[in-house]
C-alpha positions as CSV (number, residue, x, y, z in Angstrom):
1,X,-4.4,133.6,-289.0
2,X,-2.9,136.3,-291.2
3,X,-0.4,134.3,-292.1
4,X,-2.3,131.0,-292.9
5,X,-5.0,134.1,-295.3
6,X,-2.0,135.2,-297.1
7,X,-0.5,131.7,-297.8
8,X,-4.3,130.8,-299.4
9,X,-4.6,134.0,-301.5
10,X,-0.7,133.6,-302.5
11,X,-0.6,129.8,-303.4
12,X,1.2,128.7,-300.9
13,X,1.1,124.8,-301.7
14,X,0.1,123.1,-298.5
15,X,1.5,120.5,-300.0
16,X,5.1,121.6,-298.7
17,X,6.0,121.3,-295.1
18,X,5.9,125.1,-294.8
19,X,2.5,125.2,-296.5
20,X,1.1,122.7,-294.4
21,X,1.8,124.9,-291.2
22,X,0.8,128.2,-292.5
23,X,-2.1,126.5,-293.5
24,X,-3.2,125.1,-290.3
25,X,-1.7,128.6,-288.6
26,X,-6.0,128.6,-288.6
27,X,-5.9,127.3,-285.3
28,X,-5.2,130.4,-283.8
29,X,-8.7,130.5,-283.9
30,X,-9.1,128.0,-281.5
31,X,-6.1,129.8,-279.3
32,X,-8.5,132.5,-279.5
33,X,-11.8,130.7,-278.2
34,X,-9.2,129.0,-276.0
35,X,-7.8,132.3,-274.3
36,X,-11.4,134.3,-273.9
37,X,-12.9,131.5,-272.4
38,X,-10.1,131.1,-270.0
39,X,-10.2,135.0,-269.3
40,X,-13.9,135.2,-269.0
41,X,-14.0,131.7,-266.8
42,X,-11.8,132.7,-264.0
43,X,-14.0,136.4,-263.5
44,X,-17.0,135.0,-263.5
45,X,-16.9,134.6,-259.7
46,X,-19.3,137.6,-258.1
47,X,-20.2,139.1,-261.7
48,X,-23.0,140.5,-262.5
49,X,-24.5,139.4,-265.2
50,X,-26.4,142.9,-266.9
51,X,-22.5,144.5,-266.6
52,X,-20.9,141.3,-268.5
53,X,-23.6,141.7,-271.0
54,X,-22.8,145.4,-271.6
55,X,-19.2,144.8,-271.3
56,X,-18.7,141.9,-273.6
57,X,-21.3,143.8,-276.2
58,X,-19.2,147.4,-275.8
59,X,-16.2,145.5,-276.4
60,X,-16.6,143.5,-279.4
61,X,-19.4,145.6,-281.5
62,X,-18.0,149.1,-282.3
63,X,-15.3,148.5,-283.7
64,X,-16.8,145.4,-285.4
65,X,-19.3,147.9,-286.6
66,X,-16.6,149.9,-288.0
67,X,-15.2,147.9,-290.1
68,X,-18.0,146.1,-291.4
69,X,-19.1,149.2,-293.0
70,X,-15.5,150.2,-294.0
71,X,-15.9,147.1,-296.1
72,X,-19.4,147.6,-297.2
73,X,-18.7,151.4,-298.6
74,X,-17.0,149.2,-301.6
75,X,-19.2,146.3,-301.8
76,X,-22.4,147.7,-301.0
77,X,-24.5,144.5,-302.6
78,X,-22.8,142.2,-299.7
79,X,-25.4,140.7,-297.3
80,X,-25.3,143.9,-295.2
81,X,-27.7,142.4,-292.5
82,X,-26.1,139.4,-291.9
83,X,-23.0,140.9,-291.8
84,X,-24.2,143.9,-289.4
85,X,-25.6,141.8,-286.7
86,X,-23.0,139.5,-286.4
87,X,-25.2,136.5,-287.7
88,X,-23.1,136.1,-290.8
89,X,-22.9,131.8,-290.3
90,X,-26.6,131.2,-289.8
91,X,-27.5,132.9,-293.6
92,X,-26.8,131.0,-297.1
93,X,-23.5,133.2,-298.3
94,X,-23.4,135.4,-295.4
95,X,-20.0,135.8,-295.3
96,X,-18.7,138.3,-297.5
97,X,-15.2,139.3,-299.4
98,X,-12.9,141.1,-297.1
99,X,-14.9,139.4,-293.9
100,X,-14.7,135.7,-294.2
101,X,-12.7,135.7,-291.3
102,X,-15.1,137.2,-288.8
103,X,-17.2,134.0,-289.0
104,X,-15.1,133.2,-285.7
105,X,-16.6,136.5,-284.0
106,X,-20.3,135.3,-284.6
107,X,-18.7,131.6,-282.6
108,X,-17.8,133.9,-280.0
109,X,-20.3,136.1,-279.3
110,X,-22.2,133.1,-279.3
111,X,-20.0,131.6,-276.6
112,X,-20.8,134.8,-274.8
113,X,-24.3,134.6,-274.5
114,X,-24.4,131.0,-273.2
115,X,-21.2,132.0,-270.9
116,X,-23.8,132.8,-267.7
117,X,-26.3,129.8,-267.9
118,X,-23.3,127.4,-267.9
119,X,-21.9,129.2,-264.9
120,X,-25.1,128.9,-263.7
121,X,-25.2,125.1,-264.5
122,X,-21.6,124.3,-263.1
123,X,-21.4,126.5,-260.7
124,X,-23.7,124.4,-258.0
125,X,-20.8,121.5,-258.3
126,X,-17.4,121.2,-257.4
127,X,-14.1,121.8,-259.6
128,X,-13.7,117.8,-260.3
129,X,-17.0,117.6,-260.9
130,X,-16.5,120.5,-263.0
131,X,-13.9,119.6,-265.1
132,X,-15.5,116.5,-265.8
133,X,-18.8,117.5,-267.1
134,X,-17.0,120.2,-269.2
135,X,-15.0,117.4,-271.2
136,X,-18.6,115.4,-270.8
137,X,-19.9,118.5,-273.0
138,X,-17.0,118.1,-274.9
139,X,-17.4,114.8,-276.3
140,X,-21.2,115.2,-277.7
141,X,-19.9,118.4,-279.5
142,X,-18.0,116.4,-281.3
143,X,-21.2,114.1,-282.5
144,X,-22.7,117.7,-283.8
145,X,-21.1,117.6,-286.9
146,X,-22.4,113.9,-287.6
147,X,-26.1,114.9,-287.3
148,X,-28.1,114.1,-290.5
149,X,-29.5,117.8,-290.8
150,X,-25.7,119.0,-290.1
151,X,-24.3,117.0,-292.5
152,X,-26.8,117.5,-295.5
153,X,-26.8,121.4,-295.1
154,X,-25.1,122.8,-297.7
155,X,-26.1,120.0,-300.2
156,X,-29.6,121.5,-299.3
157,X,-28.3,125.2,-299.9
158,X,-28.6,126.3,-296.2
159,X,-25.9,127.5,-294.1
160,X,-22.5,125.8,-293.4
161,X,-23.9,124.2,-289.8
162,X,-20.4,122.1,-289.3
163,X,-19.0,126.1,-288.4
164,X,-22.1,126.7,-286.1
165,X,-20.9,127.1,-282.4
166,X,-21.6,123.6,-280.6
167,X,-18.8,121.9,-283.0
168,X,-16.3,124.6,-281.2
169,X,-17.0,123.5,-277.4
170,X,-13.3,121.2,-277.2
171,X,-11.8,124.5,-278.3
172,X,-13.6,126.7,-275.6
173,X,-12.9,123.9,-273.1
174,X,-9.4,124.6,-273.5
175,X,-9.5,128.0,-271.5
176,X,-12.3,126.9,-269.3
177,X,-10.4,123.6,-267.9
178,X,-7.5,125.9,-267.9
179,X,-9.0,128.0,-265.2
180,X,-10.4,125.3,-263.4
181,X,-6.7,124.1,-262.7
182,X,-5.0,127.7,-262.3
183,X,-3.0,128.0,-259.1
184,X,-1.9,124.2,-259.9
185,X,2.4,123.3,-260.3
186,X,3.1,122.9,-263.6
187,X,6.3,120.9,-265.1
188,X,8.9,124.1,-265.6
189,X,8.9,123.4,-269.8
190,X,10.6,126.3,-271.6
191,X,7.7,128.0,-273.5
192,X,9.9,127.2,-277.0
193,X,9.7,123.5,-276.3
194,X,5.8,124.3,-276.5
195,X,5.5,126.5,-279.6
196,X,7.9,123.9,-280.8
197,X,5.2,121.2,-280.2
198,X,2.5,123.0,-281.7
199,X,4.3,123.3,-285.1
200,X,4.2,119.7,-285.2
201,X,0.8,119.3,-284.3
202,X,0.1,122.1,-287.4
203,X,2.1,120.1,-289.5
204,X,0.8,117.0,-288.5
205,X,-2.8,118.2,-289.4
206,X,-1.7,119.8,-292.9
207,X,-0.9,116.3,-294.3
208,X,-3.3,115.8,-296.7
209,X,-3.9,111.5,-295.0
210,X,-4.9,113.8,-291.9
211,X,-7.6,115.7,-294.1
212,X,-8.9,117.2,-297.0
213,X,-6.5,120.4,-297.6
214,X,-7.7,123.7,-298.9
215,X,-11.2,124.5,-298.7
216,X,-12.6,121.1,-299.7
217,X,-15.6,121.1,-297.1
218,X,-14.5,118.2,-294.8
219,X,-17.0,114.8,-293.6
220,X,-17.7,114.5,-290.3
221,X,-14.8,112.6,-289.3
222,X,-12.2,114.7,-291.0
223,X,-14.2,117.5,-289.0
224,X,-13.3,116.4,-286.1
225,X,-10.4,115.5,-286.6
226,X,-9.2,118.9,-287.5
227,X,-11.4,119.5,-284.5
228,X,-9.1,118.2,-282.0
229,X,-6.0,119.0,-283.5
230,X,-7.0,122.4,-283.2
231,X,-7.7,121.5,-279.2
232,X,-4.8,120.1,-279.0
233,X,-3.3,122.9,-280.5
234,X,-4.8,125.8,-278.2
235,X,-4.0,123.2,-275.2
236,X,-0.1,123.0,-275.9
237,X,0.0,126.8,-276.3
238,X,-2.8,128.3,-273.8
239,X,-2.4,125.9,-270.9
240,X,1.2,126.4,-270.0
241,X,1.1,130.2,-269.8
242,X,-2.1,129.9,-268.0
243,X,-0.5,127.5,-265.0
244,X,2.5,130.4,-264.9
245,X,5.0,129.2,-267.3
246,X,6.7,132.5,-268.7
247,X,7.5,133.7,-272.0
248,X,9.9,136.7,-272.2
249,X,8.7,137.1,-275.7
250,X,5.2,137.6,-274.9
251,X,6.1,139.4,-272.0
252,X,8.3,142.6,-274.3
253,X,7.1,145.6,-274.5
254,X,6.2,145.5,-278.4
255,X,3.9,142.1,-278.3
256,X,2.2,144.2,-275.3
257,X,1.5,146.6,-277.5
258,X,0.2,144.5,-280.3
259,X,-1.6,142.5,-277.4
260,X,-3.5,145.9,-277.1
261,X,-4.3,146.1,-280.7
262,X,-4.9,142.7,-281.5
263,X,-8.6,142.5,-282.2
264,X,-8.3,145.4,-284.5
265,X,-5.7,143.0,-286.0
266,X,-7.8,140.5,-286.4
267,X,-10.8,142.5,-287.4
268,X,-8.5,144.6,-289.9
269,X,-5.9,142.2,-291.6
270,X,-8.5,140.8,-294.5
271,X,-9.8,143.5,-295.6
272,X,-6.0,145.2,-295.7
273,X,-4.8,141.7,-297.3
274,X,-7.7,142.2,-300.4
275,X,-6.4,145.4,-301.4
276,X,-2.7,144.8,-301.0
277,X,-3.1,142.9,-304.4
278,X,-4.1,145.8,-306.4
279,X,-1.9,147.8,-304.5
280,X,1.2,145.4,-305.3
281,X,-0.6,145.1,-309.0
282,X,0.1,141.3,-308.4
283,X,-2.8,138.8,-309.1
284,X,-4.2,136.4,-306.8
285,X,-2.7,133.2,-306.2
286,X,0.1,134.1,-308.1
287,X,2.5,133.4,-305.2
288,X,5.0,136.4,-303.5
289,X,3.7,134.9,-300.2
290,X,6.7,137.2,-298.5
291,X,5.8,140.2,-300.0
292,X,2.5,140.1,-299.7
293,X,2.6,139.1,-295.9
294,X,5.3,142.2,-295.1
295,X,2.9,144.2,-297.0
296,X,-0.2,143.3,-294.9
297,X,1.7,143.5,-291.6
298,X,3.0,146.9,-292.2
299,X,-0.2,148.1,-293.4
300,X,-2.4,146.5,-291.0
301,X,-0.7,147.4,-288.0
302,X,-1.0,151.6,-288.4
303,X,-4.9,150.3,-289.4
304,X,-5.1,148.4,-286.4
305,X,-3.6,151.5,-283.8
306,X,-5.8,154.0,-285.6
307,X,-9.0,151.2,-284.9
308,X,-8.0,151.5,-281.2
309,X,-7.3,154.9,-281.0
310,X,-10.6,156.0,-282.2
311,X,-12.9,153.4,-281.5
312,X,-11.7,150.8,-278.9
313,X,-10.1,153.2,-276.3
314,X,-12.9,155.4,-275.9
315,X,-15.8,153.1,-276.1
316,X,-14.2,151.3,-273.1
317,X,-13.1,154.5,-271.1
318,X,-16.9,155.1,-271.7
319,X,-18.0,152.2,-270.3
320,X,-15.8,152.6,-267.2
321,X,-17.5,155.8,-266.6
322,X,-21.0,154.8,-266.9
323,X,-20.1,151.1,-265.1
324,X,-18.8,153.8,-261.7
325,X,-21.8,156.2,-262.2
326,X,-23.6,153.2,-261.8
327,X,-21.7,152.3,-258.6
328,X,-21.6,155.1,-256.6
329,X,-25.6,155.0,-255.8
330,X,-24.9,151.5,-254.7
331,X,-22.3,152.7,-252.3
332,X,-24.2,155.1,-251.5
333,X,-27.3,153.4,-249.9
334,X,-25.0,150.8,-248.5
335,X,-23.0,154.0,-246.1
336,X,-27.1,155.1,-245.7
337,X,-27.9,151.7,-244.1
338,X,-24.7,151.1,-242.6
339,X,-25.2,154.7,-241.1
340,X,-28.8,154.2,-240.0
């Protein structure tokens, strides 16, 4: 994603077969929905609800929080509210300069929320049964975008509805099928011969006869077309190292480490990117798309490891503290009745 930011605000021309991958590099997003969901899926078994809730909230929200108001410290006028709680896509301009990208985050959280009444639903049927109505659920998402009130939105100066979270379900279906079928053989594929795959399928969707490139806002059909390109693209990279097939690379000790720091990453790398410009005294669009990126990596990263440090780390060794104070009353009455 930091890639596909810094092509846009360099001029990459998506045009080019480079630009039309960087470009589409967007659908890490959907890697993204594709990965939680597959996490979140697979632990659902047993949870309790209230302690998801708190987890999922603890995780995501400080150091959201952070850097929300990081950013609003120098654009104070931005729409603060929307911004602060998360709720950026449902408001006309909600999304502000520097935090564009978190419109994702509000998907997600979304996807959170809803995450227990679907177990709830699916749960009473079987994993076939499962799988099936998932990619049922699948399907109508895809008519979403081709509702009338959907469609005429932003003609009508309301919010962007095609980016409201029931277009997204293919992409969250992704990591949810992909637990469904964990413990299943998989074909031993090199991981390369995957990544390789998914370049083409970024390409592929770059081509302007695909869809509208840039920020033209798309029709229904290119919607979803770019829709499940983006499925296809989570699927070729998500499912594989789900079912066990390796990747030394992902498995070093550095992308560990950036594993750890990754949503501070992702939280971090726009607002970085909007200043490197001044910092570089080079306009935008005015290309240096190597510069610029190298720039916004290296200053991103310490960003990102400070984020973590500070705020991620001990908001979650917080959590595990109050989660086993919580615990050890239960335990405690269970030795009281077991003793009685």
């Amino acid at each position: 994603m930091l890639a596909t930011h810094v092509a846009f605000q360099t001029a990459v021309d998506p045009a080019t077969a480079v630009g039309a991958v960087l470009a589409r590099f967007d659908f890490f997003v959907a890697v993204f929905f594709a990965l939680s969901a597959f996490v979140l899926w697979r632990r659902r078994a047993g949870q309790a609800w209230a302690q998801y809730y708190f987890k999922r909230f603890s995780r995501i929200m400080p150091a959201y929080w952070v850097c929300v108001l990081a950013v609003l410290l120098f654009i104070p006028s931005g729409p603060w509210l929307a911004n602060l709680s998360l709720t950026q896509i449902f408001w006309p301009s909600g999304l502000m300069t520097g935090l564009t990208h978190l419109w994702s985050l509000c998907v997600e959280m979304v996807f959170y929320l809803v995450l227990p009444l679907f177990a709830l639903l699916l749960d009473r049927f079987g994993k076939k049964q499962r799988i099936l109505l998932i990619l049922g659920f699948s399907l109508l998402s895809l008519g979403w975008a081709w509702l009338p009130i959907v469609e005429s939105a932003t003609d009508r100066g309301l919010a962007n509805m095609q980016i409201w979270p029931p277009s997204y379900m293919c992409w969250f279906a992704v990591g949810l099928i992909a637990a469904e079928l964990e413990g299943m053989r998989f074909p031993k594929i090199p991981y390369g011969i995957w990544v390789v795959l998914s370049l083409i399928i970024a390409w592929v969707a770059g081509q302007e006869w695909y869809g509208p490139l840039g920020l033209v806002h798309p029709s229904p059909a290119e919607f979803n077309l770019r829709i499940l390109a983006g499925t296809a693209f989570a699927a070729v990279l998500v499912v594989p190292l789900a079912l066990g097939t390796p990747s030394a690379v992902l498995s070093s000790a550095p992308m560990q480490k950036l594993g750890l720091w990754s949503y501070s990453i992702f939280l971090w790398h726009l607002p970085v990117l909007t200043i490197v410009f001044p910092l570089l005294g080079i306009p935008l669009f005015d290309g240096h798309f190597l510069l610029v990126f190298v720039a916004t990596v290296l200053l991103t990263i310490p960003v990102a490891a400070a984020s973590y440090v500070l705020v991620e780390q001990p908001v979650q060794q917080w959590v595990q503290k109050v989660l086993k104070r919580q615990s050890q009353p239960r335990a405690s009455k269970q030795e009281n009745l077991l003793d009685n």
